[in-house]
C-alpha positions, 0 to 999 in steps of 0.5 A: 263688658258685654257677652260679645265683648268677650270674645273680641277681647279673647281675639285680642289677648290672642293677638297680643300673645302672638306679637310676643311670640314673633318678638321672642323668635326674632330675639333668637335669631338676631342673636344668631346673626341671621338679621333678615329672619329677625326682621320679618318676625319683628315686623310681624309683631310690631304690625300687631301691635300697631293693630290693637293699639289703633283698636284701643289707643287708650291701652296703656299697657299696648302702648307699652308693649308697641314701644318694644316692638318699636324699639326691636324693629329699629334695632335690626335696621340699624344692624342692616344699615338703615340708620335713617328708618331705626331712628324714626322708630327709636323717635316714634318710640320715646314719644310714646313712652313720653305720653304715659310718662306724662300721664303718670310720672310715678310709674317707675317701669314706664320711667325706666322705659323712656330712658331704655328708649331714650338710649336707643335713640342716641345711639342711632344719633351716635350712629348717624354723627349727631354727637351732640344730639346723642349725648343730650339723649344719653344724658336725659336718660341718665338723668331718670335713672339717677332719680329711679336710683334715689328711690330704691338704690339696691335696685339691681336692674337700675343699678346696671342701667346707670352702668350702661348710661355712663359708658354710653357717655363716656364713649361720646366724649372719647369720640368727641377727644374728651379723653379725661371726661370719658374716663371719668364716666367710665370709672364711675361705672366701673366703681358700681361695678366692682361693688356690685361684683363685691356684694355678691361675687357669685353673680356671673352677669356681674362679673362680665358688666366688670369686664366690661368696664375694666376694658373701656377703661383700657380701651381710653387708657390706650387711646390717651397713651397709656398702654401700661396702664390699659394693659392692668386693666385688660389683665385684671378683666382676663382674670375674671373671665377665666374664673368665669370659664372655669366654673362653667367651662361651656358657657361660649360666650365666656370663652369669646370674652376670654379671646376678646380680652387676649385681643386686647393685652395683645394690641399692648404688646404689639404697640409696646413694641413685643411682636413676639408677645403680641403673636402669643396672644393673638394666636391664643385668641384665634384658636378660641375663636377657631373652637367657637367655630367649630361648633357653631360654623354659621355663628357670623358673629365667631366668625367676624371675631376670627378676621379681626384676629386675622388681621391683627397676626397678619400686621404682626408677621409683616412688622416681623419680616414674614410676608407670606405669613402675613398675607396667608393670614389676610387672604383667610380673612378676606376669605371669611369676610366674603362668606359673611357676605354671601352668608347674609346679603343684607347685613351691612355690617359685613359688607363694610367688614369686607370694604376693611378687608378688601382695604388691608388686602389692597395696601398689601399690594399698593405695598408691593408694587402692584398698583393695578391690583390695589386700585381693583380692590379699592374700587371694589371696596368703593362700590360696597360703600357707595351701594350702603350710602344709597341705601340710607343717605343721611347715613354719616357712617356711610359717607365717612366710609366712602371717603377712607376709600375715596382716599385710597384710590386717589393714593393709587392714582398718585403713585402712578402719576395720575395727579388729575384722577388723583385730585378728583377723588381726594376733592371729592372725599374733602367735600364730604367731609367739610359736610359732615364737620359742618353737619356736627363741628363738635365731631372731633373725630371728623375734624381729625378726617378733615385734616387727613382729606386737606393734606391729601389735596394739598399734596396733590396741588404741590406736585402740581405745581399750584403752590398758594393752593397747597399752602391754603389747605396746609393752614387750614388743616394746621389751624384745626390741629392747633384748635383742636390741641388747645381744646385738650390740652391733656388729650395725647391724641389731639397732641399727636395730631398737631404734631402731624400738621406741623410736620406737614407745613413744615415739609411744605416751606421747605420744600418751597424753599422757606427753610427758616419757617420750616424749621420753626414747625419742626422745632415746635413738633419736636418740642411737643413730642419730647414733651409726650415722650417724658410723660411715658418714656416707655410708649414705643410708639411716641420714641419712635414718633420722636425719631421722626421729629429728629429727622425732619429737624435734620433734613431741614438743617441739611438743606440748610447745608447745616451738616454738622448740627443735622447730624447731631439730630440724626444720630440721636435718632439713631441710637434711640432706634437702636433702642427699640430694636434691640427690644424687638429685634424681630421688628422690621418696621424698626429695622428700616427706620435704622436703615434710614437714620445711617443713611441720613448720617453718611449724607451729613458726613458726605457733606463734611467731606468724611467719606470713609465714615460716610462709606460706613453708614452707607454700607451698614444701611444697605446691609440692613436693606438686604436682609430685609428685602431677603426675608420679603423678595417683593417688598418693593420698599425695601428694595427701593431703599437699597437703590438709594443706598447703593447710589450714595455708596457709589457717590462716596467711591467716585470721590475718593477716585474708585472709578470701576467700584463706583459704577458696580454700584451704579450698575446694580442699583439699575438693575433693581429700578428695571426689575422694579420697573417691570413688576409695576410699569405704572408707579410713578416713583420706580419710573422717576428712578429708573430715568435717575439711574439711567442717567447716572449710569450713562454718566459713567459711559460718558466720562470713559469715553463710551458715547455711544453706550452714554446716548444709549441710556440717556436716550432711555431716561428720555423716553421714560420720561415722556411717558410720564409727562405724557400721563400728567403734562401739567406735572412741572417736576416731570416737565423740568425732568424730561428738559434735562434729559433732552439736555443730556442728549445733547453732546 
């Protein structure tokens, strides 16, 4: 080297030393959350680095370091969205390191950095739906770690490596519904980490990569369907982190894994039925996050922490009958989820967090009757994601966000009789979808999507009158359904999934008046659930699901005018109801579906012409309706049930020559369609009744003599009618309506 040389070198070291220095500042702050201060400091240094490379591209140890910046600057455009730009540089990256490996295969720390590398890149493939490419990634770079291993086994760094290799693995075969092989990987990894935390139980960071797995271990359990067995994991990872708390009770990070663990055993609960347990949990994992808080007020990540857990209480309190609750729990975080935003205008983390909570917020109303409040916030929803999908196109995670919203406003559409608008947004979310399947058809997670998307389209051509089109989607979505279960076998999830789409099918031929065919898909789907039912008689969620299978077998027997053997399903239905509710008597979800069972059990007694036992299911299922709809004035489900209840119980008194009981009855099931009615003018089904109610009520006018009275009311079913058909005149079921009620007129 020359004298002249010397200071240029200087320039150089200088230059290299301050990359670092911007790289080190960027750590800080993407840990804080504030994305874009990251970015510019990333940025900076990655252009240095780019600098002294192009200076001297002999410089292996530049290189090296350029791959880092490479590797940092791809990060913080994943974490804000642009999935397509972090790929290229994970891609730019691993060529790089590929190069110097190729050069000098025995430099383990250029090894361990390809495989770093490597696991970059297949998570922004992961990201961008790539599946396959991601797991050839993941497994390439398992790969070197392994032989890295095999030199050294007491390596530390390489030893957590492999941990992280295997998870990430792990995590593509759950997605991809390889339940057995994802927990087969996961318990590999969770075996390392139990003997790194035996050989040194002091190490702290050891301790949490245990948490760590004992909770994707959890986390796979329950997906499989095994919530007793997730929850031991989730006890046992609790247990560690409160040992860790206890000896560094400042340590936040420690006091977040201990809310996150709480989150966790309280989704057990929640699912096993426990809403009170699951309330416990989830309020103690709230308060935690709320403390966080405190002390840092514009942490995001705190604060992101908080709406999961808000949500979580908010699903619990509405399960348990208390509504304002619940949606004092929703607003708070939809609340927080919009100061995230304005926080950070370019994290799109939180923007698609705020799509979730504007989502939840929107149910909340489409629940209640407000339609037009649901579709506002669906469509803002909707714009959020099209506005991400913009930004990165081939984004997958976009486009599959864009289709849950799609969706939802198609439901709203539907509901309020929009079937056209409602077709186009479902039309539109079913042709995502089928490009995305046919981006990666190993994507099970997407064939599962597309199956959601065939029924949603197929509905919407039922109502339509378009039968043959309804049943092409309705095959469609069965034959996916049935490949997947035969995939794996094992997988519950696949299992249920079948389920679901011989139910739909099954639904379809009855309604097409194929009731043999029918029954056979609902025998098979409640084959299957009985079957899922004895691996875990203990699973809430599968008794219930079986109830479910009970009522359609039932249905389908009674339209068959099978009573006597539709009752015999229905009244297993029942008691195993019954059951749950006792467990959870707090359960409102649980206390409806009794509701239901003893209304279906007075119709298969009305039609075994025993009406005083029909009279009594019907009165303890309206009684079950009024104290819901006590506890929650404006669930307009729950007060729509009581109509139907209401309605049958005047069928049963007008039979048994009880005149004036039988139009009470009548008369106070219209009352609640009209206040209905008023508080959403646009719900199709509240209208349908109405003109239904209308039309009994006038009936009752008729039969006493009261004509007048009788044109009156059925020349408002009429009307009502009208408007309906009006908003969808290709809708037959509405155009059969208005017939009749143009024929009532007619006296």
């Amino acid at each position: 080297m020359t004298t002249n040389d010397k200071p240029e070198q200087k320039k150089q070291n200088s230059h290299q030393q301050i990359a670092v220095f911007e790289r080190v500042v960027g750590d800080m702050m993407a840990t804080t959350g504030s994305l874009a201060g990251a970015e510019k400091r990333y940025r900076k240094s990655l252009e240095i680095m780019r600098q002294l490379v192009a200076i001297d591209a002999g410089n292996a140890q530049w290189q090296r370091d350029l791959t880092e910046c490479l590797n940092k600057f791809g990060d913080i455009l994943r974490a804000s969205g642009h999935l397509t730009d972090s790929q290229k540089h994970y891609e730019e990256s691993v060529e790089i390191l590929r190069g110097l490996v190729g050069k000098d295969s025995s430099n383990d720390q250029w090894q361990r950095g390809l495989a770093v590398s490597l696991s970059r890149l297949g998570t922004a493939l992961r990201s961008n739906g790539d599946l396959t490419g991601a797991r050839n990634h993941f497994e390439e770079s398992l790969a070197i770690t392994r032989q890295l291993l095999q030199k050294n086994p007491n390596n530390s760094q390489w030893q957590r490596d492999l941990i992280g290799s295997l998870n990430r693995i792990g995590d593509i075969l759950e997605m991809s519904s390889d339940l057995s092989g994802a927990k087969k990987h996961f318990s590999e990894s969770l075996e390392i980490a139990r003997k790194r935390v035996a050989s040194n139980p002091n190490n702290d960071q050891w301790q949490r990569e245990l948490v760590s797995n004992l909770t994707k271990v959890g986390d796979v359990l329950i997906t499989n369907g095994d919530p007793s067995g997730a929850k031991q994991h989730y006890e046992e990872s609790l247990e560690f982190i409160r040992r860790l708390v206890v000896r560094n009770p400042n340590d936040i990070g420690w006091q977040r894994d201990v809310s996150l663990s709480l989150y966790k055993i309280g989704n057990v609960q929640r699912m096993s039925g426990d809403l009170t347990g699951a309330v416990q949990l989830y309020s103690e994992s709230l308060e935690i996050s709320r403390r966080l808080v405190a002390q840092e007020p514009h942490n995001g990540l705190w604060l992101h922490d908080q709406t999961v857990t808000l949500d979580r209480i908010s699903d619990v309190l509405r399960m348990s009958g208390d509504p304002e609750g619940a949606e004092q729990y929703n607003e708070e975080s939809l609340m927080i989820s919009r100061q995230l935003v304005v926080n950070e205008p370019n994290n799109t983390e939180w923007q698609r967090d705020l799509t979730i909570r504007l989502d939840r917020v929107g149910d909340v109303l489409k629940m209640s009757g407000d339609l037009t409040g649901a579709k506002e916030l669906y469509e803002e929803s909707l714009a959020i994601m099209r506005q991400l999908m913009a930004k990165d196109p081939a984004s997958t995670e976009w486009q599959r966000d864009v289709t849950v919203s799609l969706d939802r406003i198609g439901d709203v559409l539907r509901t309020s009789g929009d079937l056209p608008g409602a077709r186009q947004h479902y039309e539109e979310s079913l042709a995502i979808m089928r490009q995305l399947v046919e981006h990666d058809p190993d994507n099970a997670e997407w064939q599962r999507d597309l199956i959601i998307s065939l029924d949603r389209v197929g509905d919407v051509l039922k109502t339509s009158g378009d039968l043959p089109g309804a049943k092409r989607h309705y095959e469609e979505l069965l034959e996916i359904s049935h490949r997947l279960a035969a995939q794996n076998p094992n997988n519950n999830r696949n299992q249920l999934g079948l389920i679901q789409s011989l139910d739909r099918m099954g639904h379809f031929l009855k309604a097409s008046g194929d009731l043999t065919s029918a029954k056979g898909h609902y025998e098979e789907s409640l084959t299957i659930m009985r079957r899922l039912v004895e691996k875990d008689p203990n699973n809430a969620q599968w008794q219930r699901g079986l109830t479910v299978s009970l009522d359609n077998l039932g249905d389908v027997l009674m339209t068959s005018n099978d009573s006597t053997s539709a009752k015999q399903y229905f009244a297993e239905s029942l008691e195993l109801m019954r059951q749950l509710t006792m467990k959870d008597p707090n359960n409102a979800g649980w206390q409806r579906d009794v509701s239901v069972s003893l209304y279906k059990i007075g119709n298969a007694l009305r039609l075994n012409d025993d009406l005083a036992g029909a009279k009594e299911h019907y009165e303890e299922s309206l009684e079950t309706s009024r104290q819901l709809a006590a506890k929650d004035p404006n669930n307009g489900q729950w007060l729509h049930d009581q109509t139907a209840s209401l309605d049958r119980i005047s069928d049963v008194l007008k039979a048994s020559g009880d005149l004036t009981g039988a139009r009470q009855y009548n008369e106070e099931s219209l009352a609640i369609m009209r206040r209905l009615v008023a508080k959403d003018s646009n719900n199709a089904q509240w209208l349908l009744g109405l003109s239904g109610s209308l039309d009994r009520n006038a009936d009752f006018l008729k039969a006493s003599g009261d004509l007048p009275g009788a044109r009156q009311l059925y020349e408002e079913s009429t009307e009502v009618m009208r408007r309906l058909v009006e908003k969808d005149p290709n809708n037959a079921q509405w155009q059969q309506g208005l017939t009749a009620s143009l024929a009532n007129r007619e006296f």
